[in-house]
C-alpha positions in Angstrom: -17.0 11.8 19.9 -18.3 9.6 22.7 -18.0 5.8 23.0 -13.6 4.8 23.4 -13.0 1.0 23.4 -9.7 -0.9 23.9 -9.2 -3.5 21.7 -5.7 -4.9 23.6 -3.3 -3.2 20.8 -4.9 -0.4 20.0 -7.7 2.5 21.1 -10.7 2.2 19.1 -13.2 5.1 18.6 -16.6 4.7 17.5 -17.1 7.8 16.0 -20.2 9.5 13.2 -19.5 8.0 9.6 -17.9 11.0 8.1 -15.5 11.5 11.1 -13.6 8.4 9.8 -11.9 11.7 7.2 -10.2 13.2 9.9 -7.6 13.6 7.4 -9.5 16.0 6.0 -11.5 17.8 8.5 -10.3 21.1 10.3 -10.5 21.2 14.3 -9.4 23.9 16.3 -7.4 22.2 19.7 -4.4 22.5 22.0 -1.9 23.0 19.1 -3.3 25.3 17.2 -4.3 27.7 20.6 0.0 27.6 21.0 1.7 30.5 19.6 3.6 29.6 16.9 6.9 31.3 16.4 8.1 34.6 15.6 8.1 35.2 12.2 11.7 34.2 10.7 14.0 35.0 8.1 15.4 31.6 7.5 15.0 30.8 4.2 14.9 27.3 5.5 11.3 27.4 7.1 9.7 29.3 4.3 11.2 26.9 1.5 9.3 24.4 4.1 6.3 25.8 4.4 5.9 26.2 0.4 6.4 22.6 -0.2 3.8 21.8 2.4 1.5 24.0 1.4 2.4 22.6 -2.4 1.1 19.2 -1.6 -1.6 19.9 0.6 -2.6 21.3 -2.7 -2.1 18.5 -5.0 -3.4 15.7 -2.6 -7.3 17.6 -2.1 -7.2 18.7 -6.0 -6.5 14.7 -6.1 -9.2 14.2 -4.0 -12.2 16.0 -5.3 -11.2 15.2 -8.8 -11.3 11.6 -8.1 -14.8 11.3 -6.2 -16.9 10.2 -9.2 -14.8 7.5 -9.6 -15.0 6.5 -5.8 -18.6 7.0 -6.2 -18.4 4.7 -9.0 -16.5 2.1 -6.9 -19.1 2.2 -4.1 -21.9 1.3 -6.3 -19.5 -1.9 -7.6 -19.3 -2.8 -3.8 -23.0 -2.8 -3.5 -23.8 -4.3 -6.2 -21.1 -7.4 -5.0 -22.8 -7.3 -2.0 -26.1 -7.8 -3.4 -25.0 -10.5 -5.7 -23.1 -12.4 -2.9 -24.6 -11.5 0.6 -27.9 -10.2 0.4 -29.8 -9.4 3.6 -26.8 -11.3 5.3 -27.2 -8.9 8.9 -30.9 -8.7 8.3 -31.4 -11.7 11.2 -29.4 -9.7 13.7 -32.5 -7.1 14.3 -34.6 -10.3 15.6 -31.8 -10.9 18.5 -32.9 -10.1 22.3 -32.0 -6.5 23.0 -28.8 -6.4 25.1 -25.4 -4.6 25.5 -23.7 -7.2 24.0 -25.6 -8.0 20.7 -25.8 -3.7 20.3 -22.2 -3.9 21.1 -22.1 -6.4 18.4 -24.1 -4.5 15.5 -22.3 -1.6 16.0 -18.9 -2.8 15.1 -20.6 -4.8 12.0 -21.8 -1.8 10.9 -18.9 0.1 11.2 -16.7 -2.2 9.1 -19.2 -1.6 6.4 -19.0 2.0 7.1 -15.5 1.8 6.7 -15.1 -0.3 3.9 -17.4 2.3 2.2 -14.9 5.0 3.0 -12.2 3.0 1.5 -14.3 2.4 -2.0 -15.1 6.0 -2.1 -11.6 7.4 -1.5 -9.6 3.9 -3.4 -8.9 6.3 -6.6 -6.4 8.2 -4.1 -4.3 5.9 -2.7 -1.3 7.1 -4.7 -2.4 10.9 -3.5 -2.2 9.8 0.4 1.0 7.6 -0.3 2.4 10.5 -2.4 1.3 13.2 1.0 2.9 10.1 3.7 6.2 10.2 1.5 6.3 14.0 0.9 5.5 15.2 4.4 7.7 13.4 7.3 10.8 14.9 5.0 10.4 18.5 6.0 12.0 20.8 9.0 11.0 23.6 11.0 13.4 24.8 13.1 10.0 25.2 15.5 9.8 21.7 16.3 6.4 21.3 17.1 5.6 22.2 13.4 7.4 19.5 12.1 5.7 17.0 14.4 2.3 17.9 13.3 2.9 18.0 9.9 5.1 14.3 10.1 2.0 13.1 11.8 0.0 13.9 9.2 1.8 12.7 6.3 3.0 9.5 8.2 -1.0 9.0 8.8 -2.0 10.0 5.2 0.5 6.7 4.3 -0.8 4.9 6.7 -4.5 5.4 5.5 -2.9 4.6 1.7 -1.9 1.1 3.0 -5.1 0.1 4.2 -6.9 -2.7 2.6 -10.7 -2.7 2.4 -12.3 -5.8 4.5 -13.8 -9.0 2.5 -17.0 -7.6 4.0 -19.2 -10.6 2.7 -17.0 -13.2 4.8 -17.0 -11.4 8.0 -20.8 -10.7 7.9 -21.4 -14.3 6.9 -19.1 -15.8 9.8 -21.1 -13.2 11.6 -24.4 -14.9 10.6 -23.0 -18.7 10.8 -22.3 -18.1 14.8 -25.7 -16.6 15.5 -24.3 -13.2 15.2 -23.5 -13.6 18.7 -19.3 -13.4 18.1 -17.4 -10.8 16.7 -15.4 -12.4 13.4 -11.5 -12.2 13.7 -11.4 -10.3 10.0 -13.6 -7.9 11.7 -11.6 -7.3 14.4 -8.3 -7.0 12.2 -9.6 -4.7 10.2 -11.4 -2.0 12.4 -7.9 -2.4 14.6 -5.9 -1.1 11.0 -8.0 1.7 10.3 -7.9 3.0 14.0 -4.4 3.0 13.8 -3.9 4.2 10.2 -5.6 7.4 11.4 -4.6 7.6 14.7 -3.3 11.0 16.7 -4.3 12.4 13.6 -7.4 14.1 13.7 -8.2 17.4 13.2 -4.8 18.5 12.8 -4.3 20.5 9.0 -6.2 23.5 10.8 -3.7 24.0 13.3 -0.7 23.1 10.9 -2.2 26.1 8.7 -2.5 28.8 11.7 0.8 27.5 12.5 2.7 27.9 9.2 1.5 31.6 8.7 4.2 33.0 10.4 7.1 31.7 7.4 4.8 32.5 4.8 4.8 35.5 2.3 2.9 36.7 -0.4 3.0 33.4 -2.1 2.5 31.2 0.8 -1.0 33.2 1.8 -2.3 33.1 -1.5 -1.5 29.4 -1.8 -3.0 28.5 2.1 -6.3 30.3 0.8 -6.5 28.1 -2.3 -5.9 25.1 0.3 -8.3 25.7 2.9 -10.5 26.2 -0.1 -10.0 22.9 -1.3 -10.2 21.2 2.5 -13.8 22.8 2.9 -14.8 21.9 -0.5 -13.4 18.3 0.2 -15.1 17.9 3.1 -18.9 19.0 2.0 -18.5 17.1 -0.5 -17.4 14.0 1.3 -20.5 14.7 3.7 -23.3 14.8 0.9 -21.3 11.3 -0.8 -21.0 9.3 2.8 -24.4 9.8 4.2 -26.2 8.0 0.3 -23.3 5.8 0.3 -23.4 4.0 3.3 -27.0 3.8 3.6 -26.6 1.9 0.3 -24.2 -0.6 1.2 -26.3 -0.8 4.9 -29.6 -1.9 2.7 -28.0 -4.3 0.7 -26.3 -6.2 4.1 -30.1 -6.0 5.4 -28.7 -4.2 8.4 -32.0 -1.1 9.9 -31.7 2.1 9.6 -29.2 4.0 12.1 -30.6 5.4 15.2 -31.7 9.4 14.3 -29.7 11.9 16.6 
C-alpha cells in the first residue's frame, strides 16, 4: 500500500480510494495466521462471540441499506462544489512538474477522496458510533480476541466522529497561494481520518477465523450471514467510490488519476 508519510503526530498512508474502508475490508495477516484457542465451554466466550457477531450484523445491514442515501449525499456535495468552487484545482495541472507540487496534488486530492467517503457513508454514523460503543465492552478470556475486536469498535467510533472537510476553503487557500502550500484545514483533516482508522485495517477477517472456536450452531450460521454482508458491502462500496470520486474530482477541475 506503498507511499507512508509522517505528518509529526501521526503516520499517514496514501493508500487506493477504496482502501480508505478498511473497516470493511477482509485481510488475511499475522493475527489471523495465530491459532486461536482451544475450543471452550465457558459460557462467557460464547455469550461474547454472539453479541459480536450480533452487531457485526446490524452495523453492515446498516450499511448497505443506507448507500442510496450516501449516494444521494455525494451528488449534494458535487453539486455545492459546482455552485461554489468550480474548476478551483484546475490551475494546479499548469505548475512545473516536481516532487513537491505532485506531493502537493496528491494530498488535495485525497481530502476530496476522503470527503467523498464521508458523504457516501454520513447516513451511518449512528451504525459506527453504535459498533465503537458496542464492541470495546466485550471479554474473551483469549486476550488477543478482545484486543482485536476493541480495536475495531474503538475505530468504527472513531471513524463516526469524523467531520467531513470544508473542501471549497481548503482548495481555494490552495489556489490563493499558488497551490504551492499545503492549507492547515487540509492538513487537520487528512491527520483525523488517519488516525480515526488507524491499526485497524483489515482486521474483521481475522476476528472471524478467530471467534470460530466459541461458536456453535447459531454462531456459524450467524458468521455466514456476516461475511455475507462484508463481501456484499465491500463490492458495493467499490462500484459507488470509483463514479463518485471521479465526480467530485471533475467538478474541483482536478485530471484524471494516473491509470495503474
Amino acid at each position: 500500500m506503498a507511499l507512508l508519510r509522517m505528518t509529526g503526530r501521526v503516520a499517514r498512508r496514501r493508500v487506493p480510494l477504496v482502501a480508505v474502508m478498511s473497516l470493511l475490508t477482509a485481510a488475511a495477516g499475522l493475527w489471523a495466521s495465530l491459532p486461536s484457542a482451544a475450543a471452550t465451554s465457558d459460557p462467557r466466550d460464547a455469550q461474547a462471540t454472539l453479541s459480536y457477531l450480533r452487531s457485526a450484523d446490524a452495523f453492515f445491514r446498516a450499511d448497505i441499506a443506507n448507500l442510496r442515501r450516501g449516494a444521494l449525499a455525494v451528488d449534494k456535495l458535487a453539486g455545492n462544489l459546482a455552485k461554489e468552487c468550480p474548476g478551483v484545482a484546475s490551475a494546479a495541472g499548469q505548475l512545473p512538474p516536481g516532487e513537491t507540487t505532485a506531493r502537493l496534488v496528491t494530498d488535495m486530492r485525497e481530502e476530496a477522496e476522503q470527503a467523498v467517503v464521508l458523504a457516501l457513508i454520513s447516513p451511518d454514523q449512528p451504525a459506527y458510533r453504535r459498533l465503537g460503543m458496542a464492541l470495546p465492552r466485550l471479554r474473551w478470556r483469549d486476550r488477543r480476541v478482545t484486543v482485536l475486536v476493541r480495536r475495531f469498535g474503538l475505530s468504527a467510533a472513531a471513524i463516526g466522529k469524523v467531520r467531513p472537510p470544508d473542501l471549497c476553503a481548503d482548495m481555494k487557500e490552495w489556489a490563493a497561494g499558488g497551490y504551492t502550500k499545503l492549507p492547515a484545514g487540509t492538513t487537520r483533516f487528512l491527520d483525523r481520518f488517519a488516525a480515526a482508522r488507524h491499526g485497524a485495517g483489515g482486521i474483521q477477517e481475522q476476528i472471524e477465523v478467530m471467534l470460530r472456536p466459541y461458536q456453535g450452531a447459531r454462531g456459524r450460521l450467524l458468521e455466514a450471514r456476516v461475511r455475507r454482508h462484508r463481501i456484499r458491502l465491500s463490492r458495493l462500496l467499490v462500484a459507488a467510490l470509483t463514479p463518485a470520486a471521479g465526480k467530485v474530482r471533475s467538478e474541483l477541475g482536478f485530471s484524471p488519476p494516473p491509470g495503474p
